[in-house]
C-alpha positions in Angstrom: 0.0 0.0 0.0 1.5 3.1 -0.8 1.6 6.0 1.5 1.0 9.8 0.0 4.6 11.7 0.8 4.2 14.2 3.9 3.9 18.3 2.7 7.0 19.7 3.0 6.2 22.2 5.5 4.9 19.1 7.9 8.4 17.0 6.8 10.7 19.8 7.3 9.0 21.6 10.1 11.0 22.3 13.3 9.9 22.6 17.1 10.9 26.1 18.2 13.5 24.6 21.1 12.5 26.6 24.6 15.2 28.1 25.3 15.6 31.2 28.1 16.6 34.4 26.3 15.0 33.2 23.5 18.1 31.7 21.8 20.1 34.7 22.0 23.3 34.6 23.7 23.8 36.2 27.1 26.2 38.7 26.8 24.4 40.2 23.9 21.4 40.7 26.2 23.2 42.3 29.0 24.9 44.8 27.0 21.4 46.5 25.2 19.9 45.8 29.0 23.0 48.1 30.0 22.6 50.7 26.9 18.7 50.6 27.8 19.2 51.5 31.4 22.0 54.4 30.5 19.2 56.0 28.1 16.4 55.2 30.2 16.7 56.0 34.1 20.2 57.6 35.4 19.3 57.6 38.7 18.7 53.7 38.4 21.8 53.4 36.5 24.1 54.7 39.4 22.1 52.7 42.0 22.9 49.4 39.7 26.8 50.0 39.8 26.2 48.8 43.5 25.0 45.7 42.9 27.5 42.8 42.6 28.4 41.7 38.7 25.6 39.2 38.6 23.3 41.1 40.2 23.6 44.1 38.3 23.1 42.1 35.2 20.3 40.9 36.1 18.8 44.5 37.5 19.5 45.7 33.9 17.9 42.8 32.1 14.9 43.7 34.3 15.0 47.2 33.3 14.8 46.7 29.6 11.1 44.4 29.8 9.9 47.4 32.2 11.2 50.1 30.1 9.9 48.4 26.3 6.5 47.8 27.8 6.3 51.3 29.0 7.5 52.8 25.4 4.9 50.3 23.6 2.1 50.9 25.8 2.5 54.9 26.0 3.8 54.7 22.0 7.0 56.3 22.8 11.0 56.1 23.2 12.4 55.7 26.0 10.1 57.3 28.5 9.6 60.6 25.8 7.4 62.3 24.6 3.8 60.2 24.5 3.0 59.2 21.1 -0.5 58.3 19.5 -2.6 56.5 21.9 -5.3 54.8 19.5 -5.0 51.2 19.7 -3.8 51.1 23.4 -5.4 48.0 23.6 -3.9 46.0 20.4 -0.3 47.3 22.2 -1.3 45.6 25.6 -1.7 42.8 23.8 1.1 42.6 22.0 2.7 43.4 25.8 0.9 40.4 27.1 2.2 37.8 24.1 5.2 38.6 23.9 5.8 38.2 27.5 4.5 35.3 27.6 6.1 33.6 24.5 9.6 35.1 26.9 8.6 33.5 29.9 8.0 30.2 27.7 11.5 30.1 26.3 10.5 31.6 22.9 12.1 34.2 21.0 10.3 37.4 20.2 12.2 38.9 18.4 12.6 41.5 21.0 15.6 42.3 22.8 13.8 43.7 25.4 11.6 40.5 25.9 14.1 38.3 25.4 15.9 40.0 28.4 13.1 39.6 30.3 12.9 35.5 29.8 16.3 34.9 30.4 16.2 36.7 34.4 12.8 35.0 34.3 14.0 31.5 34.0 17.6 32.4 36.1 16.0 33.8 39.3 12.2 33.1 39.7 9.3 35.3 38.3 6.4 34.7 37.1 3.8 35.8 34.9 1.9 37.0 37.7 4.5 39.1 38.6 4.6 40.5 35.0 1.3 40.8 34.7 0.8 43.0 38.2 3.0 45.4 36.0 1.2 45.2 33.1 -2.0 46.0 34.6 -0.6 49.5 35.7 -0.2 50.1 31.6 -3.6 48.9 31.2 -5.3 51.5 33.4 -3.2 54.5 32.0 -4.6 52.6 28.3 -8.4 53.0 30.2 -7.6 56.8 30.7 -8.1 55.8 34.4 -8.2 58.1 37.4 -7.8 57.9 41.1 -10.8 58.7 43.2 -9.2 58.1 46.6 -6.1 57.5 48.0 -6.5 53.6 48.3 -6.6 53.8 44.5 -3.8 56.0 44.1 -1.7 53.9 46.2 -3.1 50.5 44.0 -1.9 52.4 40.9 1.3 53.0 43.0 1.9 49.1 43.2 1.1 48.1 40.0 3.4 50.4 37.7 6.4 50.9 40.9 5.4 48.5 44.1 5.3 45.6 41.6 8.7 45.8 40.2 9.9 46.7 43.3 8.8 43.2 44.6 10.4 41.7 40.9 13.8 43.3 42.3 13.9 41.7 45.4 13.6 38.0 43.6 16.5 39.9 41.4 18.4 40.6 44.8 18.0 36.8 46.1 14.9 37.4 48.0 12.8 34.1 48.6 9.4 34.4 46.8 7.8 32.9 49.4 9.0 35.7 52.5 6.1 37.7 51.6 7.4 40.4 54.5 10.5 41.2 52.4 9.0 41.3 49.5 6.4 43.7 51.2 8.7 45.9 52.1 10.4 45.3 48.5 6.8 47.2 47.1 7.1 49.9 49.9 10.5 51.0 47.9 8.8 51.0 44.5 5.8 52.8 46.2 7.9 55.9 47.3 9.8 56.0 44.0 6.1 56.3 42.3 4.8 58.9 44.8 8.3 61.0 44.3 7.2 60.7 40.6 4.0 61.9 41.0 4.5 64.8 43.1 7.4 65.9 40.6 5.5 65.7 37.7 2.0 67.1 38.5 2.2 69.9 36.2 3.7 67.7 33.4 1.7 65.0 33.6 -1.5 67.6 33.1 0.0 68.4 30.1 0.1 65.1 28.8 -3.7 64.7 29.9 -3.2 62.8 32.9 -3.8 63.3 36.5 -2.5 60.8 39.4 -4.1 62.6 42.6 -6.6 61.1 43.8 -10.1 63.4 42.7 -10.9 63.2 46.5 -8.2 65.3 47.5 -8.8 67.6 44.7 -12.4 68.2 45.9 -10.8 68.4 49.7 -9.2 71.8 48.2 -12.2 72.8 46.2 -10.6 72.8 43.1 -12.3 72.8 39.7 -12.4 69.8 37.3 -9.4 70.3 35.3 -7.8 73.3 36.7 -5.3 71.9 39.7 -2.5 73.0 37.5 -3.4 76.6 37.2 -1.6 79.1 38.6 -4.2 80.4 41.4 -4.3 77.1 42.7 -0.3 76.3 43.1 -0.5 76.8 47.3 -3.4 73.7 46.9 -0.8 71.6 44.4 1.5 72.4 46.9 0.0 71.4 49.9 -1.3 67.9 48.2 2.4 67.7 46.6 3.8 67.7 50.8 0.9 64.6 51.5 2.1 63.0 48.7 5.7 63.1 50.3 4.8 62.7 53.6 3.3 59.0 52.2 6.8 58.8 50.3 8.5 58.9 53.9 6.1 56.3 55.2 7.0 53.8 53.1 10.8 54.8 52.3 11.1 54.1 56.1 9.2 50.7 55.4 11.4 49.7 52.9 14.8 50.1 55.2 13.5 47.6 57.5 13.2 45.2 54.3 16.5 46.3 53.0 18.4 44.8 55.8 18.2 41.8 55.1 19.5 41.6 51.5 23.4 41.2 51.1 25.2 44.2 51.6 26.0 45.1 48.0 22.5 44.8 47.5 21.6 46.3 50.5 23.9 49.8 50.0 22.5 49.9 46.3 18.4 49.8 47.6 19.5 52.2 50.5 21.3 54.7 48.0 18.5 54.6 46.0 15.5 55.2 48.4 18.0 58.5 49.6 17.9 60.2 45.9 14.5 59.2 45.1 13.3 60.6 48.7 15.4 63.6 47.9 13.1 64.6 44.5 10.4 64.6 46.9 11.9 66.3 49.3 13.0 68.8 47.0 9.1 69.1 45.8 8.0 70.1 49.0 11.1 72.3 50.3 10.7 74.5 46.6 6.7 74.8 47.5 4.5 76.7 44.9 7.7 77.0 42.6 8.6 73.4 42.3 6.6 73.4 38.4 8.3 75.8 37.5 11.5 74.2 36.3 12.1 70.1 36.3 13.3 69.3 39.9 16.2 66.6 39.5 18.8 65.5 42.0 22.3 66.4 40.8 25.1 63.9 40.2 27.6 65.2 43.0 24.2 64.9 45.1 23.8 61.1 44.2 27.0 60.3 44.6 27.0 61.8 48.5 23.8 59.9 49.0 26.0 56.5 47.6 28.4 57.3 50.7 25.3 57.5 53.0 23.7 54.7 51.7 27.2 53.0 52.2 27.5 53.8 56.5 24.0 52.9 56.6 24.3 49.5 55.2 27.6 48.9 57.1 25.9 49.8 60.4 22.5 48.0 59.0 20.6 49.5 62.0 17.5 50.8 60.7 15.1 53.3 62.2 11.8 51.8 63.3 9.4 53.4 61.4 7.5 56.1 62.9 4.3 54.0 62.4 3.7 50.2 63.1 3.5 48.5 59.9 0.4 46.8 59.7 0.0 47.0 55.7 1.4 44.9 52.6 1.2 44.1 49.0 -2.3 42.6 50.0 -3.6 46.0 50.6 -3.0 47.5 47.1 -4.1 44.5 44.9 -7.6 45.3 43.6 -10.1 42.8 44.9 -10.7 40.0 42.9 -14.1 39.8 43.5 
Protein backbone atom coordinates (compact mmCIF):
# COMPACT_ATOMS: atom_id res chain seq x y z
CA UNK A 1 0.00 0.00 0.00
CA UNK A 2 1.46 3.07 -0.82
CA UNK A 3 1.64 5.98 1.47
CA UNK A 4 1.02 9.79 0.01
CA UNK A 5 4.64 11.75 0.82
CA UNK A 6 4.23 14.21 3.89
CA UNK A 7 3.89 18.34 2.68
CA UNK A 8 6.97 19.68 2.98
CA UNK A 9 6.17 22.18 5.54
CA UNK A 10 4.93 19.15 7.89
CA UNK A 11 8.40 17.02 6.81
CA UNK A 12 10.69 19.82 7.33
CA UNK A 13 8.97 21.63 10.14
CA UNK A 14 10.99 22.31 13.29
CA UNK A 15 9.89 22.57 17.06
CA UNK A 16 10.92 26.14 18.18
CA UNK A 17 13.46 24.59 21.06
CA UNK A 18 12.47 26.56 24.55
CA UNK A 19 15.24 28.11 25.27
CA UNK A 20 15.59 31.20 28.08
CA UNK A 21 16.55 34.40 26.27
CA UNK A 22 14.98 33.22 23.47
CA UNK A 23 18.10 31.69 21.80
CA UNK A 24 20.13 34.72 22.01
CA UNK A 25 23.32 34.59 23.75
CA UNK A 26 23.78 36.19 27.08
CA UNK A 27 26.15 38.70 26.83
CA UNK A 28 24.41 40.15 23.88
CA UNK A 29 21.43 40.66 26.16
CA UNK A 30 23.16 42.32 28.97
CA UNK A 31 24.94 44.83 26.97
CA UNK A 32 21.43 46.47 25.17
CA UNK A 33 19.89 45.76 29.02
CA UNK A 34 23.00 48.12 29.99
CA UNK A 35 22.59 50.70 26.88
CA UNK A 36 18.72 50.55 27.81
CA UNK A 37 19.19 51.54 31.36
CA UNK A 38 22.00 54.38 30.55
CA UNK A 39 19.16 55.99 28.06
CA UNK A 40 16.37 55.24 30.22
CA UNK A 41 16.69 56.01 34.08
CA UNK A 42 20.17 57.59 35.38
CA UNK A 43 19.34 57.57 38.69
CA UNK A 44 18.68 53.67 38.42
CA UNK A 45 21.76 53.37 36.51
CA UNK A 46 24.08 54.69 39.36
CA UNK A 47 22.10 52.68 42.00
CA UNK A 48 22.90 49.38 39.71
CA UNK A 49 26.79 50.04 39.76
CA UNK A 50 26.25 48.84 43.53
CA UNK A 51 24.95 45.66 42.90
CA UNK A 52 27.53 42.84 42.59
CA UNK A 53 28.41 41.70 38.69
CA UNK A 54 25.62 39.23 38.56
CA UNK A 55 23.26 41.14 40.23
CA UNK A 56 23.59 44.07 38.32
CA UNK A 57 23.11 42.14 35.21
CA UNK A 58 20.29 40.93 36.09
CA UNK A 59 18.78 44.54 37.51
CA UNK A 60 19.50 45.71 33.88
CA UNK A 61 17.88 42.81 32.14
CA UNK A 62 14.90 43.74 34.34
CA UNK A 63 15.03 47.24 33.27
CA UNK A 64 14.85 46.69 29.60
CA UNK A 65 11.14 44.42 29.84
CA UNK A 66 9.94 47.43 32.21
CA UNK A 67 11.20 50.06 30.12
CA UNK A 68 9.87 48.40 26.26
CA UNK A 69 6.46 47.81 27.78
CA UNK A 70 6.28 51.25 28.97
CA UNK A 71 7.48 52.80 25.40
CA UNK A 72 4.93 50.30 23.64
CA UNK A 73 2.11 50.88 25.85
CA UNK A 74 2.45 54.92 25.99
CA UNK A 75 3.82 54.75 21.99
CA UNK A 76 7.03 56.28 22.84
CA UNK A 77 11.00 56.06 23.20
CA UNK A 78 12.44 55.71 26.02
CA UNK A 79 10.05 57.27 28.53
CA UNK A 80 9.60 60.63 25.76
CA UNK A 81 7.37 62.31 24.57
CA UNK A 82 3.77 60.18 24.52
CA UNK A 83 3.05 59.20 21.08
CA UNK A 84 -0.55 58.31 19.50
CA UNK A 85 -2.60 56.54 21.91
CA UNK A 86 -5.32 54.79 19.52
CA UNK A 87 -5.02 51.25 19.68
CA UNK A 88 -3.82 51.07 23.38
CA UNK A 89 -5.40 47.96 23.58
CA UNK A 90 -3.92 46.05 20.43
CA UNK A 91 -0.35 47.34 22.22
CA UNK A 92 -1.26 45.58 25.64
CA UNK A 93 -1.67 42.85 23.80
CA UNK A 94 1.14 42.55 22.01
CA UNK A 95 2.68 43.38 25.79
CA UNK A 96 0.90 40.37 27.13
CA UNK A 97 2.23 37.83 24.06
CA UNK A 98 5.22 38.56 23.89
CA UNK A 99 5.79 38.23 27.48
CA UNK A 100 4.50 35.34 27.61
CA UNK A 101 6.06 33.57 24.52
CA UNK A 102 9.58 35.13 26.86
CA UNK A 103 8.61 33.49 29.91
CA UNK A 104 8.01 30.18 27.68
CA UNK A 105 11.54 30.08 26.30
CA UNK A 106 10.55 31.59 22.89
CA UNK A 107 12.11 34.24 20.98
CA UNK A 108 10.26 37.43 20.22
CA UNK A 109 12.18 38.87 18.39
CA UNK A 110 12.61 41.51 21.05
CA UNK A 111 15.62 42.27 22.78
CA UNK A 112 13.80 43.71 25.44
CA UNK A 113 11.55 40.50 25.86
CA UNK A 114 14.09 38.32 25.37
CA UNK A 115 15.87 39.97 28.41
CA UNK A 116 13.12 39.64 30.29
CA UNK A 117 12.85 35.49 29.78
CA UNK A 118 16.30 34.95 30.43
CA UNK A 119 16.19 36.70 34.40
CA UNK A 120 12.77 35.03 34.31
CA UNK A 121 14.00 31.46 34.01
CA UNK A 122 17.63 32.40 36.13
CA UNK A 123 16.04 33.76 39.34
CA UNK A 124 12.17 33.11 39.74
CA UNK A 125 9.29 35.30 38.31
CA UNK A 126 6.44 34.70 37.14
CA UNK A 127 3.75 35.78 34.95
CA UNK A 128 1.94 36.97 37.68
CA UNK A 129 4.52 39.08 38.60
CA UNK A 130 4.61 40.54 34.99
CA UNK A 131 1.26 40.81 34.66
CA UNK A 132 0.81 42.95 38.16
CA UNK A 133 3.03 45.38 35.98
CA UNK A 134 1.18 45.18 33.06
CA UNK A 135 -1.96 45.97 34.61
CA UNK A 136 -0.65 49.50 35.70
CA UNK A 137 -0.17 50.12 31.61
CA UNK A 138 -3.65 48.87 31.18
CA UNK A 139 -5.25 51.55 33.43
CA UNK A 140 -3.23 54.48 32.03
CA UNK A 141 -4.63 52.65 28.30
CA UNK A 142 -8.35 52.97 30.22
CA UNK A 143 -7.63 56.83 30.72
CA UNK A 144 -8.08 55.81 34.41
CA UNK A 145 -8.16 58.08 37.35
CA UNK A 146 -7.83 57.86 41.09
CA UNK A 147 -10.79 58.65 43.20
CA UNK A 148 -9.15 58.10 46.62
CA UNK A 149 -6.05 57.47 47.98
CA UNK A 150 -6.49 53.56 48.28
CA UNK A 151 -6.57 53.84 44.50
CA UNK A 152 -3.84 55.96 44.07
CA UNK A 153 -1.75 53.89 46.24
CA UNK A 154 -3.05 50.50 43.96
CA UNK A 155 -1.94 52.43 40.92
CA UNK A 156 1.30 52.98 42.96
CA UNK A 157 1.87 49.10 43.23
CA UNK A 158 1.08 48.12 39.97
CA UNK A 159 3.36 50.41 37.68
CA UNK A 160 6.44 50.85 40.85
CA UNK A 161 5.38 48.45 44.14
CA UNK A 162 5.30 45.61 41.64
CA UNK A 163 8.72 45.76 40.17
CA UNK A 164 9.87 46.67 43.31
CA UNK A 165 8.81 43.18 44.59
CA UNK A 166 10.41 41.66 40.92
CA UNK A 167 13.77 43.32 42.26
CA UNK A 168 13.91 41.68 45.36
CA UNK A 169 13.64 38.02 43.58
CA UNK A 170 16.51 39.95 41.41
CA UNK A 171 18.43 40.57 44.83
CA UNK A 172 18.03 36.79 46.13
CA UNK A 173 14.89 37.44 47.96
CA UNK A 174 12.83 34.12 48.58
CA UNK A 175 9.41 34.42 46.84
CA UNK A 176 7.85 32.94 49.45
CA UNK A 177 9.00 35.69 52.48
CA UNK A 178 6.14 37.66 51.62
CA UNK A 179 7.36 40.38 54.49
CA UNK A 180 10.54 41.23 52.41
CA UNK A 181 8.98 41.33 49.45
CA UNK A 182 6.38 43.69 51.25
CA UNK A 183 8.68 45.92 52.12
CA UNK A 184 10.42 45.34 48.47
CA UNK A 185 6.76 47.23 47.09
CA UNK A 186 7.09 49.91 49.90
CA UNK A 187 10.46 50.97 47.92
CA UNK A 188 8.85 51.05 44.46
CA UNK A 189 5.84 52.81 46.18
CA UNK A 190 7.93 55.90 47.33
CA UNK A 191 9.77 56.03 44.02
CA UNK A 192 6.12 56.33 42.30
CA UNK A 193 4.80 58.86 44.76
CA UNK A 194 8.26 61.04 44.31
CA UNK A 195 7.24 60.72 40.55
CA UNK A 196 3.96 61.86 41.03
CA UNK A 197 4.49 64.77 43.10
CA UNK A 198 7.35 65.91 40.59
CA UNK A 199 5.51 65.70 37.71
CA UNK A 200 2.01 67.11 38.52
CA UNK A 201 2.16 69.92 36.20
CA UNK A 202 3.71 67.65 33.41
CA UNK A 203 1.74 64.97 33.64
CA UNK A 204 -1.47 67.58 33.13
CA UNK A 205 0.03 68.35 30.13
CA UNK A 206 0.07 65.13 28.83
CA UNK A 207 -3.68 64.70 29.91
CA UNK A 208 -3.22 62.83 32.90
CA UNK A 209 -3.81 63.31 36.46
CA UNK A 210 -2.47 60.79 39.36
CA UNK A 211 -4.13 62.55 42.61
CA UNK A 212 -6.62 61.05 43.78
CA UNK A 213 -10.08 63.39 42.73
CA UNK A 214 -10.92 63.21 46.52
CA UNK A 215 -8.17 65.31 47.45
CA UNK A 216 -8.78 67.60 44.67
CA UNK A 217 -12.35 68.20 45.87
CA UNK A 218 -10.81 68.38 49.66
CA UNK A 219 -9.18 71.77 48.19
CA UNK A 220 -12.21 72.83 46.23
CA UNK A 221 -10.61 72.78 43.11
CA UNK A 222 -12.30 72.83 39.70
CA UNK A 223 -12.41 69.82 37.30
CA UNK A 224 -9.37 70.33 35.35
CA UNK A 225 -7.84 73.30 36.68
CA UNK A 226 -5.28 71.94 39.65
CA UNK A 227 -2.51 72.99 37.52
CA UNK A 228 -3.45 76.61 37.24
CA UNK A 229 -1.55 79.09 38.62
CA UNK A 230 -4.23 80.45 41.39
CA UNK A 231 -4.29 77.11 42.73
CA UNK A 232 -0.25 76.32 43.07
CA UNK A 233 -0.55 76.76 47.29
CA UNK A 234 -3.41 73.74 46.90
CA UNK A 235 -0.84 71.61 44.42
CA UNK A 236 1.54 72.43 46.91
CA UNK A 237 0.03 71.36 49.88
CA UNK A 238 -1.28 67.90 48.24
CA UNK A 239 2.39 67.73 46.63
CA UNK A 240 3.80 67.73 50.77
CA UNK A 241 0.91 64.56 51.53
CA UNK A 242 2.06 63.03 48.68
CA UNK A 243 5.72 63.07 50.34
CA UNK A 244 4.83 62.65 53.63
CA UNK A 245 3.33 58.97 52.21
CA UNK A 246 6.82 58.82 50.34
CA UNK A 247 8.52 58.88 53.85
CA UNK A 248 6.06 56.35 55.18
CA UNK A 249 7.01 53.84 53.10
CA UNK A 250 10.80 54.75 52.35
CA UNK A 251 11.14 54.12 56.07
CA UNK A 252 9.15 50.66 55.43
CA UNK A 253 11.40 49.71 52.87
CA UNK A 254 14.83 50.07 55.20
CA UNK A 255 13.48 47.60 57.46
CA UNK A 256 13.16 45.20 54.25
CA UNK A 257 16.53 46.33 53.01
CA UNK A 258 18.37 44.83 55.84
CA UNK A 259 18.24 41.82 55.13
CA UNK A 260 19.51 41.64 51.47
CA UNK A 261 23.36 41.23 51.15
CA UNK A 262 25.22 44.18 51.55
CA UNK A 263 26.05 45.15 48.04
CA UNK A 264 22.49 44.82 47.54
CA UNK A 265 21.64 46.30 50.53
CA UNK A 266 23.87 49.78 50.00
CA UNK A 267 22.53 49.91 46.29
CA UNK A 268 18.40 49.83 47.61
CA UNK A 269 19.49 52.21 50.45
CA UNK A 270 21.27 54.73 47.97
CA UNK A 271 18.53 54.59 45.99
CA UNK A 272 15.53 55.17 48.41
CA UNK A 273 18.02 58.53 49.65
CA UNK A 274 17.88 60.22 45.92
CA UNK A 275 14.54 59.24 45.06
CA UNK A 276 13.29 60.62 48.74
CA UNK A 277 15.42 63.65 47.89
CA UNK A 278 13.11 64.62 44.50
CA UNK A 279 10.41 64.58 46.92
CA UNK A 280 11.85 66.25 49.34
CA UNK A 281 12.95 68.84 46.98
CA UNK A 282 9.15 69.13 45.76
CA UNK A 283 7.97 70.08 48.95
CA UNK A 284 11.14 72.29 50.25
CA UNK A 285 10.70 74.48 46.61
CA UNK A 286 6.70 74.80 47.55
CA UNK A 287 4.45 76.73 44.90
CA UNK A 288 7.74 77.02 42.64
CA UNK A 289 8.55 73.36 42.33
CA UNK A 290 6.56 73.40 38.43
CA UNK A 291 8.35 75.84 37.51
CA UNK A 292 11.51 74.19 36.31
CA UNK A 293 12.10 70.08 36.35
CA UNK A 294 13.28 69.29 39.92
CA UNK A 295 16.23 66.63 39.48
CA UNK A 296 18.79 65.46 41.99
CA UNK A 297 22.28 66.44 40.78
CA UNK A 298 25.08 63.90 40.22
CA UNK A 299 27.55 65.20 43.01
CA UNK A 300 24.24 64.89 45.14
CA UNK A 301 23.76 61.11 44.19
CA UNK A 302 27.03 60.34 44.62
CA UNK A 303 27.04 61.79 48.54
CA UNK A 304 23.85 59.85 49.01
CA UNK A 305 25.95 56.52 47.64
CA UNK A 306 28.37 57.33 50.70
CA UNK A 307 25.28 57.53 53.04
CA UNK A 308 23.75 54.70 51.68
CA UNK A 309 27.18 52.97 52.20
CA UNK A 310 27.49 53.77 56.46
CA UNK A 311 23.96 52.91 56.62
CA UNK A 312 24.35 49.47 55.22
CA UNK A 313 27.56 48.93 57.07
CA UNK A 314 25.88 49.80 60.45
CA UNK A 315 22.50 47.98 59.05
CA UNK A 316 20.65 49.52 62.01
CA UNK A 317 17.50 50.79 60.70
CA UNK A 318 15.14 53.31 62.16
CA UNK A 319 11.82 51.85 63.30
CA UNK A 320 9.40 53.37 61.38
CA UNK A 321 7.49 56.10 62.87
CA UNK A 322 4.33 53.98 62.45
CA UNK A 323 3.70 50.19 63.11
CA UNK A 324 3.49 48.54 59.91
CA UNK A 325 0.42 46.80 59.68
CA UNK A 326 0.00 47.05 55.70
CA UNK A 327 1.44 44.93 52.64
CA UNK A 328 1.17 44.11 49.01
CA UNK A 329 -2.35 42.55 50.01
CA UNK A 330 -3.62 45.97 50.60
CA UNK A 331 -3.02 47.51 47.07
CA UNK A 332 -4.11 44.51 44.89
CA UNK A 333 -7.56 45.29 43.65
CA UNK A 334 -10.11 42.78 44.93
CA UNK A 335 -10.75 39.98 42.91
CA UNK A 336 -14.12 39.81 43.52
Amino acid sequence: MSTKPRPLFLKDRRDTPNVPGGGRKREALVEKSRIAIREGSHSFHAAARLFDKTTRERAWLLYAWCRRCDDIADNQHMGGELGDQSNAEDRLKSIRLLTRRALDGLPTADPAFDAFGLVAAEVGLTEQMAEDVIAGFQLDAADWRPRTEADMMRYCYHVAGAVGVMMAVVMGVDPKDKDTLDRANDLGLAFQLSNIARDIVEDDAAGRCYLPEMWLVEQDIEPGQHTKPHHREELAEMAARLVDLVEKHEAAARVGAARLPFRSRWAVLSAARIYGAIGRKVRKRGIEAWNSRTYVPRWEKAWYGVRGFVSAVINRPHEPDQPIDWGIADYRPDPA
